[in-house]
mmCIF file as Biopython writes it, N, C-alpha, C and O atoms, coordinates in Angstrom:
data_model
#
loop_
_atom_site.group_PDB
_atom_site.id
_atom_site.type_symbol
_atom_site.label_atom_id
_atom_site.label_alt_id
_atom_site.label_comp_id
_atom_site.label_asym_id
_atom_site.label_entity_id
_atom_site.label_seq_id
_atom_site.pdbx_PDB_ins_code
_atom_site.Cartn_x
_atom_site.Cartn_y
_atom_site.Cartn_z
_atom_site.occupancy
_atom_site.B_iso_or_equiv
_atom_site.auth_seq_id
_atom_site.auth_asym_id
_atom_site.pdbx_PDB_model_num
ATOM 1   N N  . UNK A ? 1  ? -18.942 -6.939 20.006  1.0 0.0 1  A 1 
ATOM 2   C CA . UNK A ? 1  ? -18.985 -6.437 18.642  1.0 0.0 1  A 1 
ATOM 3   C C  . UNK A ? 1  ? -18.020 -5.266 18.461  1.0 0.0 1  A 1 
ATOM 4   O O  . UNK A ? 1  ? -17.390 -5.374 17.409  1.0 0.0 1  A 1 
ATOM 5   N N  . UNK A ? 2  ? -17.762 -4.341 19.069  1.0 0.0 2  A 1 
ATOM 6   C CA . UNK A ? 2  ? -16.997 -3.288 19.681  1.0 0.0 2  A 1 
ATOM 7   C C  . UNK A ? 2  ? -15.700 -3.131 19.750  1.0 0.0 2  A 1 
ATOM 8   O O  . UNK A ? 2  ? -14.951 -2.195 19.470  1.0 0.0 2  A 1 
ATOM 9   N N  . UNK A ? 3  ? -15.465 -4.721 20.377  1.0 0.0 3  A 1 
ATOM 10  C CA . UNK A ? 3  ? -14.063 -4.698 20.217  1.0 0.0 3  A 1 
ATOM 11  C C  . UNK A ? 3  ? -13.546 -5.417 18.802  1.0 0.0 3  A 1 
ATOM 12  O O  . UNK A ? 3  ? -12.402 -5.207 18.398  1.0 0.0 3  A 1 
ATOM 13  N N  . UNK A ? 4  ? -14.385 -6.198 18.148  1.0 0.0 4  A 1 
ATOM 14  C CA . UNK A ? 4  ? -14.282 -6.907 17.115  1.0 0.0 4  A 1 
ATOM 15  C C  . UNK A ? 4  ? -13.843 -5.990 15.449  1.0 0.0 4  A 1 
ATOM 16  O O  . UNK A ? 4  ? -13.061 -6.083 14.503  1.0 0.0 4  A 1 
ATOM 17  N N  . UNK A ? 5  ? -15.101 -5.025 16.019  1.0 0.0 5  A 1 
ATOM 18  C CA . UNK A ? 5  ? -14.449 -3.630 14.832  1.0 0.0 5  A 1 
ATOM 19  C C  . UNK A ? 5  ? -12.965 -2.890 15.209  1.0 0.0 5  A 1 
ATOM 20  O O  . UNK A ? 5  ? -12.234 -2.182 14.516  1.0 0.0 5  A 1 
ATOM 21  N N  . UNK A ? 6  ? -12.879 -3.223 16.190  1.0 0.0 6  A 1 
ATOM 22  C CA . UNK A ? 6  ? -11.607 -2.131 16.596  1.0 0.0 6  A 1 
ATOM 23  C C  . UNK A ? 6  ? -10.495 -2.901 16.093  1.0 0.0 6  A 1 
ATOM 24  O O  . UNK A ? 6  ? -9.724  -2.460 15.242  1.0 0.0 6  A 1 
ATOM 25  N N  . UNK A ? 7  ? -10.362 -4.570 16.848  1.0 0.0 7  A 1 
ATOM 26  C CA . UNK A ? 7  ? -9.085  -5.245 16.260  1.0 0.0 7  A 1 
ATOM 27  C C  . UNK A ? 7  ? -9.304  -5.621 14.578  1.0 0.0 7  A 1 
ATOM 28  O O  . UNK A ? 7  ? -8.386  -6.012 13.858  1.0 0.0 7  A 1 
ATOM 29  N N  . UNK A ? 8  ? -10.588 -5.433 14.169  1.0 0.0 8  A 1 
ATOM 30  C CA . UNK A ? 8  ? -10.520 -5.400 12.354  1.0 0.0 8  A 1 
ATOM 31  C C  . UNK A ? 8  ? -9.485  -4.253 11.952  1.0 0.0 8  A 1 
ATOM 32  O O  . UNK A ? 8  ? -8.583  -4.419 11.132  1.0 0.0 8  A 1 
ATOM 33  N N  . UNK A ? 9  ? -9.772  -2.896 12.741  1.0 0.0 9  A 1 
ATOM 34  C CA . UNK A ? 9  ? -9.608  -1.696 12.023  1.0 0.0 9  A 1 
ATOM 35  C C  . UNK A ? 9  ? -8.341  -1.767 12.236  1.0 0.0 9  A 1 
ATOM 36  O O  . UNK A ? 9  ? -7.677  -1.671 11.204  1.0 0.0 9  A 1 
ATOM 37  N N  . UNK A ? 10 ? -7.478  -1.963 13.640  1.0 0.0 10 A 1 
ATOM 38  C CA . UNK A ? 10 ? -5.754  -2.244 13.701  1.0 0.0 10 A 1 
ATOM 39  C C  . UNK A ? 10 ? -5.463  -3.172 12.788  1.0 0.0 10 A 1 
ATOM 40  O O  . UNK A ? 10 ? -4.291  -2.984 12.460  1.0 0.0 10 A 1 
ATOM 41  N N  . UNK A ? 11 ? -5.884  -4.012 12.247  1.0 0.0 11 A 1 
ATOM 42  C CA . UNK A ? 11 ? -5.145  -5.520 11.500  1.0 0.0 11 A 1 
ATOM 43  C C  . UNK A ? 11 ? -5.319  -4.539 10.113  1.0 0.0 11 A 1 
ATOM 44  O O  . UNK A ? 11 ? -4.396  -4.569 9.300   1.0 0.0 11 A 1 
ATOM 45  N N  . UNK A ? 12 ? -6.633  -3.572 9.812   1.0 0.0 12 A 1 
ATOM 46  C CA . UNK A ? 12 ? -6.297  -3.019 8.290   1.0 0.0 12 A 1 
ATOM 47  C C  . UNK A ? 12 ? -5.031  -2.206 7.972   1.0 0.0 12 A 1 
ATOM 48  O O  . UNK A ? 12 ? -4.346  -2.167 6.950   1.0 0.0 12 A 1 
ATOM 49  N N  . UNK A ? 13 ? -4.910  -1.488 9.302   1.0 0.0 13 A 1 
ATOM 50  C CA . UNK A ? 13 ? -4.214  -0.197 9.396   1.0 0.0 13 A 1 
ATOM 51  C C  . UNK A ? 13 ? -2.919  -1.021 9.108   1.0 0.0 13 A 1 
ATOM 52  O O  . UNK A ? 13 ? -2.378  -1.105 8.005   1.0 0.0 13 A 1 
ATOM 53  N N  . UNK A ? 14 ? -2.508  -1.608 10.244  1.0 0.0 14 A 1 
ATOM 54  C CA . UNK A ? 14 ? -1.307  -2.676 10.266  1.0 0.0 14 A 1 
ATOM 55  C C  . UNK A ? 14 ? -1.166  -2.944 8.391   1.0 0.0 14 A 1 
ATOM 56  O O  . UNK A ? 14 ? -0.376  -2.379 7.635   1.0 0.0 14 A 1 
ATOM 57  N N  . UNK A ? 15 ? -1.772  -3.541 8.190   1.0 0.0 15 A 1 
ATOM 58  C CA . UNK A ? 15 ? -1.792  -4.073 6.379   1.0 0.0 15 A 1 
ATOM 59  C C  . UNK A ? 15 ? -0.739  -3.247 5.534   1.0 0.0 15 A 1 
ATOM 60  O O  . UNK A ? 15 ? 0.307   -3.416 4.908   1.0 0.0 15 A 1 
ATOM 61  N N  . UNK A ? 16 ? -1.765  -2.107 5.940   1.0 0.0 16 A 1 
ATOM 62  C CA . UNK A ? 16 ? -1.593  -0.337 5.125   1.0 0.0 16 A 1 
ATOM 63  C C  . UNK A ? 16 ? 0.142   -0.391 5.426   1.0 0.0 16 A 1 
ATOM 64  O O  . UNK A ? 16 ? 0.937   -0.915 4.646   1.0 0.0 16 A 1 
ATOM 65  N N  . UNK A ? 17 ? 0.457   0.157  6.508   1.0 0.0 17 A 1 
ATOM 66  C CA . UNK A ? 17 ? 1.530   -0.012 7.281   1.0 0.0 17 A 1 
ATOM 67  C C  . UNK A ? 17 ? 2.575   -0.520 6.450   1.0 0.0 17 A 1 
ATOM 68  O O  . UNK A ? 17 ? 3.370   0.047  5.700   1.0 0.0 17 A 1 
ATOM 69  N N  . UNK A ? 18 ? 2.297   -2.365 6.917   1.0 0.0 18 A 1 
ATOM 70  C CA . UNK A ? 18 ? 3.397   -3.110 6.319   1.0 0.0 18 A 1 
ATOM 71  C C  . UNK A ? 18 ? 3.813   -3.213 4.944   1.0 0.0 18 A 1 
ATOM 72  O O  . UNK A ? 18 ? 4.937   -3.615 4.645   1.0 0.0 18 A 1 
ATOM 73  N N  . UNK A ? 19 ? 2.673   -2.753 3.821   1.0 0.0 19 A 1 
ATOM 74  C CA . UNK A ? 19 ? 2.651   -2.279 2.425   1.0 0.0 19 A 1 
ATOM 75  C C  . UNK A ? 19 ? 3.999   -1.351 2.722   1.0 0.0 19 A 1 
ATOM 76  O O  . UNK A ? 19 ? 5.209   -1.572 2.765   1.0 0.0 19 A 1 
ATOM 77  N N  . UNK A ? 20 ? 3.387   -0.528 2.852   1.0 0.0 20 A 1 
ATOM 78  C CA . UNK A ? 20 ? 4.214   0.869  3.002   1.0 0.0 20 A 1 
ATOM 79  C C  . UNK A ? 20 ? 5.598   0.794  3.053   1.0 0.0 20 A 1 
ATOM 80  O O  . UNK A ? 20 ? 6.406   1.200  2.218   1.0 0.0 20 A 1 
ATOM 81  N N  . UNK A ? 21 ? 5.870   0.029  4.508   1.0 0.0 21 A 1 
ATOM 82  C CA . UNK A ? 21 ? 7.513   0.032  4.700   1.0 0.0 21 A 1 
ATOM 83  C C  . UNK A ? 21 ? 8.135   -1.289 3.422   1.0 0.0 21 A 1 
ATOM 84  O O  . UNK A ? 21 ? 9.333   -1.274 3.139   1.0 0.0 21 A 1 
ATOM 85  N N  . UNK A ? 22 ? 7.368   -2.149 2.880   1.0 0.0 22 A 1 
ATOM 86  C CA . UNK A ? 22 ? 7.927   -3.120 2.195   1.0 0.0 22 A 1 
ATOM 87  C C  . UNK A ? 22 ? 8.797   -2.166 0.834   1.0 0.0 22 A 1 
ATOM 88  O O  . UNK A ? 22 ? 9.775   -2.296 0.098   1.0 0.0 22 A 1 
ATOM 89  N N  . UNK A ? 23 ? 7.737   -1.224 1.102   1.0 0.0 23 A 1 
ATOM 90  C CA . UNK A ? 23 ? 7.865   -0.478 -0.739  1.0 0.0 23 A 1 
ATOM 91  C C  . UNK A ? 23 ? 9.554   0.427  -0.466  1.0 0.0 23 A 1 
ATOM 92  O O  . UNK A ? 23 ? 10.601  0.537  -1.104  1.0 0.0 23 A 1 
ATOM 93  N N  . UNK A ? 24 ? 8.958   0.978  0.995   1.0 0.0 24 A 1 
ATOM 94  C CA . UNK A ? 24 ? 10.569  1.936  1.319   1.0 0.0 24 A 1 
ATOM 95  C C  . UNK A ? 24 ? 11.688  1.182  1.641   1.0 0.0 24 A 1 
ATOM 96  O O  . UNK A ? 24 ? 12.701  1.875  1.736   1.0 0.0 24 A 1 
ATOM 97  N N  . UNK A ? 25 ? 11.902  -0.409 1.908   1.0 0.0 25 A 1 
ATOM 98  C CA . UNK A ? 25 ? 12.334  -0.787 2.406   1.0 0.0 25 A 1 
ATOM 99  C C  . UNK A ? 25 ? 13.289  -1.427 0.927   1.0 0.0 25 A 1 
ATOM 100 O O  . UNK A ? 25 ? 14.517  -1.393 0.859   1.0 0.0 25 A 1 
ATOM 101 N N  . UNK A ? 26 ? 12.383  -1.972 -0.136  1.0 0.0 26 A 1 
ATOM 102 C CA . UNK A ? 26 ? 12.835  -2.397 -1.400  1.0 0.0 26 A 1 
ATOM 103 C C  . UNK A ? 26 ? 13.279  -1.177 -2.775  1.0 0.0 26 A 1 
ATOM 104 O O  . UNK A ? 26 ? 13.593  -1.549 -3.906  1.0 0.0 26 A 1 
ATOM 105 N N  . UNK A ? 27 ? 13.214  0.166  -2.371  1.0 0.0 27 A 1 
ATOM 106 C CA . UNK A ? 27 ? 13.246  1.107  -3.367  1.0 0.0 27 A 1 
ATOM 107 C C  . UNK A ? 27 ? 14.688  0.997  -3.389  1.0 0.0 27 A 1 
ATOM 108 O O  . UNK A ? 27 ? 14.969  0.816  -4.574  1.0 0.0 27 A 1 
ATOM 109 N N  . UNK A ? 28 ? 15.971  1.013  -2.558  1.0 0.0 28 A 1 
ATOM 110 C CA . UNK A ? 28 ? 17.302  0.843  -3.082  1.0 0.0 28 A 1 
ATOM 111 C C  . UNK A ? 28 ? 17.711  -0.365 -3.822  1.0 0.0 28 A 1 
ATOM 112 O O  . UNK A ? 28 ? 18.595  -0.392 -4.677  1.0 0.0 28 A 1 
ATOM 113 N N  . UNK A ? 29 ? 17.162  -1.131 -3.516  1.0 0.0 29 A 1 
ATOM 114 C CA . UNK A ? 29 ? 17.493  -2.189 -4.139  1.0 0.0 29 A 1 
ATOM 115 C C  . UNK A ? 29 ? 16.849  -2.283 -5.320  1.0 0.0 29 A 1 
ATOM 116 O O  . UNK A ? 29 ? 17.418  -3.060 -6.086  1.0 0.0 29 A 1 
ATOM 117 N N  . UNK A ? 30 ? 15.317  -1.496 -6.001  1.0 0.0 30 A 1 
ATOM 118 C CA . UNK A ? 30 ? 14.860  -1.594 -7.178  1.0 0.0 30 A 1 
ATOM 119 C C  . UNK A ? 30 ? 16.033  -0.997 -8.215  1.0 0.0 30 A 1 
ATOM 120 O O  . UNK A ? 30 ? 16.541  -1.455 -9.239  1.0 0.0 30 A 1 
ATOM 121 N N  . UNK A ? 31 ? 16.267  0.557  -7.268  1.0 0.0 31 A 1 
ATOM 122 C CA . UNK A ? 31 ? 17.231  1.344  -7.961  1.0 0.0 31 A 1 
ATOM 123 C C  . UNK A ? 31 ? 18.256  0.454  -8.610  1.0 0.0 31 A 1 
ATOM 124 O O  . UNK A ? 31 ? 18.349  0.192  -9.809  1.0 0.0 31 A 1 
ATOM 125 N N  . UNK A ? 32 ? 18.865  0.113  -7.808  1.0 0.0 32 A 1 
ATOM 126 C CA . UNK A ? 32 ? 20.426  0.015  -7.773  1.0 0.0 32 A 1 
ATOM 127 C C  . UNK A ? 32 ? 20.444  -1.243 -9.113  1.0 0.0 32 A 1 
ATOM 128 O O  . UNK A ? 32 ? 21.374  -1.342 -9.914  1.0 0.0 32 A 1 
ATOM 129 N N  . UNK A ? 33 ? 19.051  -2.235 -9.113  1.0 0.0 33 A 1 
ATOM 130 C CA . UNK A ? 33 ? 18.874  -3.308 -9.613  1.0 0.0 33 A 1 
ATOM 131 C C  . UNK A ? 33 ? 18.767  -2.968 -11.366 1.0 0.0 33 A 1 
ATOM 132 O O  . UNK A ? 33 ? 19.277  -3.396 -12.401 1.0 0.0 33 A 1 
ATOM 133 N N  . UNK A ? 34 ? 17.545  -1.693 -10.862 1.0 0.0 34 A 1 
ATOM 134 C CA . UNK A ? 34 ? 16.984  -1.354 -12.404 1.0 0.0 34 A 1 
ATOM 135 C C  . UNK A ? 34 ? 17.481  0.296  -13.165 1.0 0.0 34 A 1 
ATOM 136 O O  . UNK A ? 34 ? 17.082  0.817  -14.207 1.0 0.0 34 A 1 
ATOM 137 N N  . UNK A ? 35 ? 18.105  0.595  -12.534 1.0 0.0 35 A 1 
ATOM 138 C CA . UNK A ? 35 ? 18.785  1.854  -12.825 1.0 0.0 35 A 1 
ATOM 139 C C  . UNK A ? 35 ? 17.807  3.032  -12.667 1.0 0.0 35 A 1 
ATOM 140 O O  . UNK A ? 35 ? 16.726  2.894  -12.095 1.0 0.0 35 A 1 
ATOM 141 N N  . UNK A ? 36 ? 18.236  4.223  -13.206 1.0 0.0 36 A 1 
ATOM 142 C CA . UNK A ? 36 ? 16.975  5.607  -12.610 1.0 0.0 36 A 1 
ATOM 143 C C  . UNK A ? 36 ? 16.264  5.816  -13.825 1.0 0.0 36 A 1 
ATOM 144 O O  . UNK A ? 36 ? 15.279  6.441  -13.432 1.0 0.0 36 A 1 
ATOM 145 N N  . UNK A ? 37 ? 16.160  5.693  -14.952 1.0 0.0 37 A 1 
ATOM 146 C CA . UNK A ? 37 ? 14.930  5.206  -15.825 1.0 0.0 37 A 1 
ATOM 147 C C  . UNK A ? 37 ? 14.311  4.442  -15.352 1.0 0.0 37 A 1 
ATOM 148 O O  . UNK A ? 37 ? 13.360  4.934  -14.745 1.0 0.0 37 A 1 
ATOM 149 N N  . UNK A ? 38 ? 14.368  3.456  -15.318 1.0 0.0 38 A 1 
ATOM 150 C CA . UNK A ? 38 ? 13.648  1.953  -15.313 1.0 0.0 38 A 1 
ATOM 151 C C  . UNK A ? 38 ? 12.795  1.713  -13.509 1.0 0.0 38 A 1 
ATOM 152 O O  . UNK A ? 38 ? 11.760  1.157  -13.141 1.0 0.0 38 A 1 
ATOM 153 N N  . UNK A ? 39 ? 13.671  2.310  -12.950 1.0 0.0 39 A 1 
ATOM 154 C CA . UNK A ? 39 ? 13.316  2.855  -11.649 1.0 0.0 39 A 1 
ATOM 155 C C  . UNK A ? 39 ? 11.890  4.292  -11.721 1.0 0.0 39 A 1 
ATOM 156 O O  . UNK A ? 39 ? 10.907  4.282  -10.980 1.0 0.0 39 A 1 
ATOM 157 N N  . UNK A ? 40 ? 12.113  5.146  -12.560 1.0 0.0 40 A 1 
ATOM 158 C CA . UNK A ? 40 ? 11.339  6.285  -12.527 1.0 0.0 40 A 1 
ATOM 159 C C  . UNK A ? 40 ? 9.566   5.604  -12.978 1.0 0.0 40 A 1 
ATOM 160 O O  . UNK A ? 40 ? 8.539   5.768  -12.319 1.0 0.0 40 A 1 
ATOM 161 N N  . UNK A ? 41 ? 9.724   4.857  -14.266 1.0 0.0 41 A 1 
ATOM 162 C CA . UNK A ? 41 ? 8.736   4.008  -14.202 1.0 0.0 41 A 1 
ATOM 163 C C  . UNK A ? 41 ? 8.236   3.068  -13.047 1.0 0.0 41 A 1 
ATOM 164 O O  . UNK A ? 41 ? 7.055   3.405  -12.962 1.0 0.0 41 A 1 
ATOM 165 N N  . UNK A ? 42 ? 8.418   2.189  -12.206 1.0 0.0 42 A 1 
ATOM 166 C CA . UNK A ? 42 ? 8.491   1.753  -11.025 1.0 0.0 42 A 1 
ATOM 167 C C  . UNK A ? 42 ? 7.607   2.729  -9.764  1.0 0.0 42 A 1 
ATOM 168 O O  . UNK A ? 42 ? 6.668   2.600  -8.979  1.0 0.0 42 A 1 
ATOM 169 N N  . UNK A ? 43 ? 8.456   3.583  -10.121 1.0 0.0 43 A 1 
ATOM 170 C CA . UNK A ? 43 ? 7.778   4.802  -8.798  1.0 0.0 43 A 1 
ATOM 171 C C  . UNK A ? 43 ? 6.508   5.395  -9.453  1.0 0.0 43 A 1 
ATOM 172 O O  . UNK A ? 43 ? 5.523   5.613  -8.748  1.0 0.0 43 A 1 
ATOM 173 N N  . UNK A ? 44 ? 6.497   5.682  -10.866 1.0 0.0 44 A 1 
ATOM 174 C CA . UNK A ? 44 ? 5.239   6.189  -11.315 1.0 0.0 44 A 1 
ATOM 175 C C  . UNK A ? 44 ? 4.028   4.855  -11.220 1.0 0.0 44 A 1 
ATOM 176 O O  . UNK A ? 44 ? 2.859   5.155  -11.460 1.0 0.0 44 A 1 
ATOM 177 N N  . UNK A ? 45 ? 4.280   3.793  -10.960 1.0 0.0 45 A 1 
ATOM 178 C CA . UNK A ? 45 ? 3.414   2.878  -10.479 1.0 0.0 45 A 1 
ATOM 179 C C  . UNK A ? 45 ? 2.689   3.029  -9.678  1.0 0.0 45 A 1 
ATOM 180 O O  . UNK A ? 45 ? 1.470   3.166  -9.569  1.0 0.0 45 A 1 
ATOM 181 N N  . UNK A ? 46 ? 3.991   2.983  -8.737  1.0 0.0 46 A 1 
ATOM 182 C CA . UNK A ? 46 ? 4.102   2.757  -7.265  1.0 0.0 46 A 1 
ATOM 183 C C  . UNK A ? 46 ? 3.017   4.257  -6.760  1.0 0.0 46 A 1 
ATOM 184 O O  . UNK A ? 46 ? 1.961   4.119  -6.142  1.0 0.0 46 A 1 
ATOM 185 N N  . UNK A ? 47 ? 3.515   5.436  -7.138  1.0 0.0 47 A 1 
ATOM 186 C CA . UNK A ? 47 ? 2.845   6.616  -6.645  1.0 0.0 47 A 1 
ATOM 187 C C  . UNK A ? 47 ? 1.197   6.183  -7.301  1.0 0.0 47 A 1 
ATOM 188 O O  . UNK A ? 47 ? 0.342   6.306  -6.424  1.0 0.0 47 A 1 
ATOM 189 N N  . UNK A ? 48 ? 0.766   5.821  -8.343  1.0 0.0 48 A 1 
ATOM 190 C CA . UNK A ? 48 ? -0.567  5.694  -8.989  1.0 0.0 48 A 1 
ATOM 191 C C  . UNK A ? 48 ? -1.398  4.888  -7.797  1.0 0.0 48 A 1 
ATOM 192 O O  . UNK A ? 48 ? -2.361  5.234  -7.112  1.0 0.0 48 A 1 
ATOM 193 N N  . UNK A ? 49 ? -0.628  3.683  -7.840  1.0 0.0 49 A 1 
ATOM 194 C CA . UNK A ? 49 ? -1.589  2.670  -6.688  1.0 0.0 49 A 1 
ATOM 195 C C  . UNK A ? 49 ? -1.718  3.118  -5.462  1.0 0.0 49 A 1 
ATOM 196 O O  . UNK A ? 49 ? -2.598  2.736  -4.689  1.0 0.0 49 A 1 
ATOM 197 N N  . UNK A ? 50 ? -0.404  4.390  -5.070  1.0 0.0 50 A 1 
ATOM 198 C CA . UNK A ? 50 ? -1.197  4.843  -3.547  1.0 0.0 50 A 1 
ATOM 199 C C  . UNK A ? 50 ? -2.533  5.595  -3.938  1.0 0.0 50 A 1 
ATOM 200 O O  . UNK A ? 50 ? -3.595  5.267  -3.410  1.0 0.0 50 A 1 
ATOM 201 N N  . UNK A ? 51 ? -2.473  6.415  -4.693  1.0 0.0 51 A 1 
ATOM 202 C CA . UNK A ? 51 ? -3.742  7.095  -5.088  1.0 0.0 51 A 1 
ATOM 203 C C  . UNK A ? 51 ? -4.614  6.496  -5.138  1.0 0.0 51 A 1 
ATOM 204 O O  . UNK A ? 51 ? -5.680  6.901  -4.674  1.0 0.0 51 A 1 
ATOM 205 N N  . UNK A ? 52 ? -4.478  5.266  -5.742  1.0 0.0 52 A 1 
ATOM 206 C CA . UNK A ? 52 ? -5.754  4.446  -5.953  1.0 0.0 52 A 1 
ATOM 207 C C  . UNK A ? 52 ? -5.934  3.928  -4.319  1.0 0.0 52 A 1 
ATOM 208 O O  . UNK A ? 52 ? -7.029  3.798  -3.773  1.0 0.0 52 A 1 
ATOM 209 N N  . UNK A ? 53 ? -4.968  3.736  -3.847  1.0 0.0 53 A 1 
ATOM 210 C CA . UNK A ? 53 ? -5.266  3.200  -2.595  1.0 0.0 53 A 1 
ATOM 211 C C  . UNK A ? 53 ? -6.311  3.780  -1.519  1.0 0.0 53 A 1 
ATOM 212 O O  . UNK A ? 53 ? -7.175  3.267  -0.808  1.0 0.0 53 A 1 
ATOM 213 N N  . UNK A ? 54 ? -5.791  5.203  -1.746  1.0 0.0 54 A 1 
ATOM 214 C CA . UNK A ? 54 ? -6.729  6.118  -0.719  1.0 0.0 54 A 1 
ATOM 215 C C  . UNK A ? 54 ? -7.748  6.496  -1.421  1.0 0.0 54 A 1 
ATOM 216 O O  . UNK A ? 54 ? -8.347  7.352  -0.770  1.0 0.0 54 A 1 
ATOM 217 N N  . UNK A ? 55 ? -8.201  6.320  -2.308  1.0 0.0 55 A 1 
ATOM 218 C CA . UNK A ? 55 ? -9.312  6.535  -3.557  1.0 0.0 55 A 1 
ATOM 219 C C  . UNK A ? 55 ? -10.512 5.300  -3.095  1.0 0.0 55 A 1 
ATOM 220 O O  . UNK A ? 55 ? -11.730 5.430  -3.223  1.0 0.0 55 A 1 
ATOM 221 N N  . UNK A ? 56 ? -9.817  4.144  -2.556  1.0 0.0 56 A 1 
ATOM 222 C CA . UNK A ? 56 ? -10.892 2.767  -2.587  1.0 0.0 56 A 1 
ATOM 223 C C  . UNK A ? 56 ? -11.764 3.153  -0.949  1.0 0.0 56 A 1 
ATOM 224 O O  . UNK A ? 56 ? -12.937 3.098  -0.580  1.0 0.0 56 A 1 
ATOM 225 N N  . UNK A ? 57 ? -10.053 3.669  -0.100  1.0 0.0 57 A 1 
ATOM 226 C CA . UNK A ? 57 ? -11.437 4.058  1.451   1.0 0.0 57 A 1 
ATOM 227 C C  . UNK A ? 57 ? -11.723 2.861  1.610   1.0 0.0 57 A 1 
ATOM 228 O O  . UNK A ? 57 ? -12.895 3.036  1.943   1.0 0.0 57 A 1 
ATOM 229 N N  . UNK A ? 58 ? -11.605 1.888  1.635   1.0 0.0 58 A 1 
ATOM 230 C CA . UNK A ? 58 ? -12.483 0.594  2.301   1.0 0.0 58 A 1 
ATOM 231 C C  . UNK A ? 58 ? -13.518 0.064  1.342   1.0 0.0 58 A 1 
ATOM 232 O O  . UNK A ? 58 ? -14.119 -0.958 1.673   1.0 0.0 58 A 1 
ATOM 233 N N  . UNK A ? 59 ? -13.736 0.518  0.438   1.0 0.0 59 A 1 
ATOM 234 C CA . UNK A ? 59 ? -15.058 0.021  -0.240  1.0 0.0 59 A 1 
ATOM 235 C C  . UNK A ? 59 ? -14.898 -1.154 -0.746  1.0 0.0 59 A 1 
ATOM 236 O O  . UNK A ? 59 ? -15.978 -1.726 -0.897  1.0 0.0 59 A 1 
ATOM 237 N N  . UNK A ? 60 ? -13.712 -1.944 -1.174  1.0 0.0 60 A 1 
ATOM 238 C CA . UNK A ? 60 ? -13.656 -3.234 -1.214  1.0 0.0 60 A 1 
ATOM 239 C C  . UNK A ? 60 ? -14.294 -3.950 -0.412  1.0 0.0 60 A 1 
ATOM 240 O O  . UNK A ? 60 ? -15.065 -4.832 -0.790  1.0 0.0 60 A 1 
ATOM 241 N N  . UNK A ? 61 ? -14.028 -3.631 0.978   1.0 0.0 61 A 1 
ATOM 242 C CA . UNK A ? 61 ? -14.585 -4.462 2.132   1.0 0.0 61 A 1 
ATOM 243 C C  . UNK A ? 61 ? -15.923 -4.168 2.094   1.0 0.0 61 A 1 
ATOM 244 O O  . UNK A ? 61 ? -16.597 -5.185 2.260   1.0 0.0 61 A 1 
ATOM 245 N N  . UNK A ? 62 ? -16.686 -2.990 1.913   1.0 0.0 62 A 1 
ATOM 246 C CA . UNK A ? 62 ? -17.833 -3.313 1.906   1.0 0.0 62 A 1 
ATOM 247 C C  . UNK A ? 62 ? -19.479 -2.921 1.041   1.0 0.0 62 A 1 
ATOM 248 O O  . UNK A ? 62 ? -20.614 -2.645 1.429   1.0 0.0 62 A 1 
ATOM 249 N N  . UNK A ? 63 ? -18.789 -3.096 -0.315  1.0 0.0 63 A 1 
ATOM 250 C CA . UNK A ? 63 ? -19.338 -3.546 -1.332  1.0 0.0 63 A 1 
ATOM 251 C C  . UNK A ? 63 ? -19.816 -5.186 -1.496  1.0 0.0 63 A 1 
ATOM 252 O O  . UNK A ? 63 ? -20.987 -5.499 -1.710  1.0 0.0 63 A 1 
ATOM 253 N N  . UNK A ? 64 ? -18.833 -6.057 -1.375  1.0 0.0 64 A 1 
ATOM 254 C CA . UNK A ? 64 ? -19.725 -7.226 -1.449  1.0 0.0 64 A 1 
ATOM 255 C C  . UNK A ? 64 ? -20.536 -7.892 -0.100  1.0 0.0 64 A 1 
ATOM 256 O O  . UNK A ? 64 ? -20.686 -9.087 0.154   1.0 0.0 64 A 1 
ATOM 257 N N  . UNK A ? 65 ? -20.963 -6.818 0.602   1.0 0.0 65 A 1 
ATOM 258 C CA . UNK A ? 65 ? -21.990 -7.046 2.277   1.0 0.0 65 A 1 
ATOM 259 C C  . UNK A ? 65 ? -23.138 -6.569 1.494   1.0 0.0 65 A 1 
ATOM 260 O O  . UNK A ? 65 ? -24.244 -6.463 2.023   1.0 0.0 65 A 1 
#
């Protein structure tokens, strides 16, 4: 059981992670695509849903248990 929570908790973290670098990884190319207006909206998204992100804590996962 022990180890079962542990490789859950790496595969979330991992998740978190790969979010993360997708977003840093695609921000020149939003730029360059959508210019620095259209871009500034984008990031004010982007910054909201991390908030929300660290705001949820897991409770998605375990609210419907």
């Amino acid at each position: 059981m022990e180890k079962r929570i542990y490789i859950n908790t790496i595969a979330n973290l991992c998740g978190v992670f790969w979010q993360g670098a997708i977003i840093l990884l695609m921000a020149p190319f939003y730029l360059k695509l959508l210019g620095k207006e259209q871009w500034g909206m984008v990031a004010a998204c982007l910054s909201l849903q991390g908030i929300l992100l660290l705001l949820d804590a897991g409770m998605s996962q375990v609210m419907p248990r």
